[in-house]
C-alpha positions as CSV (number, residue, x, y, z in Angstrom):
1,X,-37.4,52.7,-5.3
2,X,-34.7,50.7,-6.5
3,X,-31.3,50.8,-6.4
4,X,-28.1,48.9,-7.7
5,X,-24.8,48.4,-6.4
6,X,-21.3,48.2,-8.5
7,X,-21.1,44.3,-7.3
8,X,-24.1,44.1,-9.0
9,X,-26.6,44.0,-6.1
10,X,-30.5,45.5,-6.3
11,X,-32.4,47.0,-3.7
12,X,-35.9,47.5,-3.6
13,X,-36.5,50.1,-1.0
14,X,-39.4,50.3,0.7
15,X,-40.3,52.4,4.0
16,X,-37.2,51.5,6.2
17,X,-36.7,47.8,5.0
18,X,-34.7,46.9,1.4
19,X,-35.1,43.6,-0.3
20,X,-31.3,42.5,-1.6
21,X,-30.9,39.9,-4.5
22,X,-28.4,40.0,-7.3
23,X,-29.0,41.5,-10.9
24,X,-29.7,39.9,-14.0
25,X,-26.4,40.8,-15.0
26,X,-24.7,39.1,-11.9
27,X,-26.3,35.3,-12.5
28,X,-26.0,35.3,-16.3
29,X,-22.0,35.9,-15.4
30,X,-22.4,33.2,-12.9
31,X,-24.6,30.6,-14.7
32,X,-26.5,28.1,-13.7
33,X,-27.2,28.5,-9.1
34,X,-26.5,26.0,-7.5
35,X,-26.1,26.9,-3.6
36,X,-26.8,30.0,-1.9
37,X,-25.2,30.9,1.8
38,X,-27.9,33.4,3.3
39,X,-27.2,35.5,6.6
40,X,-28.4,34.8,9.9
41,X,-31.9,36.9,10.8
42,X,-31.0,39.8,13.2
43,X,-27.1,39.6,11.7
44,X,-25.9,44.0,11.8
45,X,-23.8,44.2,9.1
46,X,-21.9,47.1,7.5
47,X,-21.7,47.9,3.9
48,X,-19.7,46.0,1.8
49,X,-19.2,43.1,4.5
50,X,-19.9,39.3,3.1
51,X,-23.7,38.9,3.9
52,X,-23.7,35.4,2.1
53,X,-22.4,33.6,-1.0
54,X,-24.0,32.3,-3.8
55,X,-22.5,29.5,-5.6
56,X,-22.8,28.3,-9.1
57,X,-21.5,25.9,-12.2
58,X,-19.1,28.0,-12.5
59,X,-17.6,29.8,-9.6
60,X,-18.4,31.4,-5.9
61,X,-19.3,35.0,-5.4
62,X,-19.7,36.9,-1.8
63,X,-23.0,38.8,-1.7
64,X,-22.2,41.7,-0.2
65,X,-24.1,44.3,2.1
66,X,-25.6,47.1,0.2
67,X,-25.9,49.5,3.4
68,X,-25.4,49.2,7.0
69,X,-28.6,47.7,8.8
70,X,-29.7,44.8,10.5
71,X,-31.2,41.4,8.3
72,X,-34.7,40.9,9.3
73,X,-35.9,38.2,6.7
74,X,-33.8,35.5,4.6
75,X,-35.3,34.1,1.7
76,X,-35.8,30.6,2.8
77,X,-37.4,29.5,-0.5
78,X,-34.2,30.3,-2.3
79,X,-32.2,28.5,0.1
80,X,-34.7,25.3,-1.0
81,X,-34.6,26.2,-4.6
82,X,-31.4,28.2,-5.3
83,X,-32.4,28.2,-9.1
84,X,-34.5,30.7,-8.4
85,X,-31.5,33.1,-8.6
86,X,-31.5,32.4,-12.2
87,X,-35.6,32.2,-13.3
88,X,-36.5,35.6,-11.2
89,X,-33.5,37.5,-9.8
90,X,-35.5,40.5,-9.0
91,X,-38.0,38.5,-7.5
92,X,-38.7,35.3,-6.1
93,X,-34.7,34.9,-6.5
94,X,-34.4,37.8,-4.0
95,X,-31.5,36.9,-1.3
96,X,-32.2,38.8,2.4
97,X,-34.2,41.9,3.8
98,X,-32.6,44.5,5.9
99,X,-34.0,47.5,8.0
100,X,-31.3,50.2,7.4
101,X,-29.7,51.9,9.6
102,X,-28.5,54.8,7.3
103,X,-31.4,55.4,4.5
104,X,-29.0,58.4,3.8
105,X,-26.4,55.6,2.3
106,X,-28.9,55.1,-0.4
107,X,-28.3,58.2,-2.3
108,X,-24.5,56.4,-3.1
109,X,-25.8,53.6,-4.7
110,X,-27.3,53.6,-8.6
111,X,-30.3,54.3,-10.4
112,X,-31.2,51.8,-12.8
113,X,-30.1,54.2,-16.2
114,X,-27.2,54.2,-14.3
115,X,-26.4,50.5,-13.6
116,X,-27.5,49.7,-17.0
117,X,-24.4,52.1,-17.9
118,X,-22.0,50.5,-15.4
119,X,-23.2,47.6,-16.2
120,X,-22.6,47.0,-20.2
121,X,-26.2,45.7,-20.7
């Protein structure tokens, strides 16, 4: 299953553990990657705090926790290669995993029909 947040964060959910990365939508408003701040494996956040920042030609943006839950994988090769944000944002350009504390906190977030509305695209 995945889902999309209104600052333009995916989620592919699978079991008890979501892959985060930012949509197509959110690098072609950044441009071209250039630096990506990643949390720190076993970081608990809560939703909407700053989980890292991803930096481009053109400005900063926070990355933001989808859902509460704890980071249990960083995506190392993207901290190597940050262009990968920009050649495959929903995949190898995926930002952090999280095991989630509150699958519940899901049903909030969007389908993709419904991003694709929010979003303009």
């Amino acid at each position: 299953m995945i889902k999309y947040t209104e600052d333009h964060e995916w989620l592919l959910v699978e079991g008890d553990i979501a892959t985060v990365g930012i949509t197509v939508h959110a690098q072609d408003a950044l441009g071209d990657v250039v630096f990506v701040d990643l949390p720190e494996v076993g970081k608990r956040l809560a939703s909407k705090d700053v989980a890292g920042v991803v930096e481009s030609v053109k400005a900063a943006a926070d990355v933001y926790m989808p859902v509460d839950g704890e980071v249990t994988e960083v995506n190392e090769a993207l901290r190597a290669d940050p262009s990968l944000a920009n050649s495959d944002p929903l995949g190898a350009g995926w930002f952090f995993k999280v095991k989630l504390a509150q699958p519940g906190q899901l049903d909030a977030l969007m389908d993709e029909a419904a991003y694709t509305a929010f979003a303009g695209t």
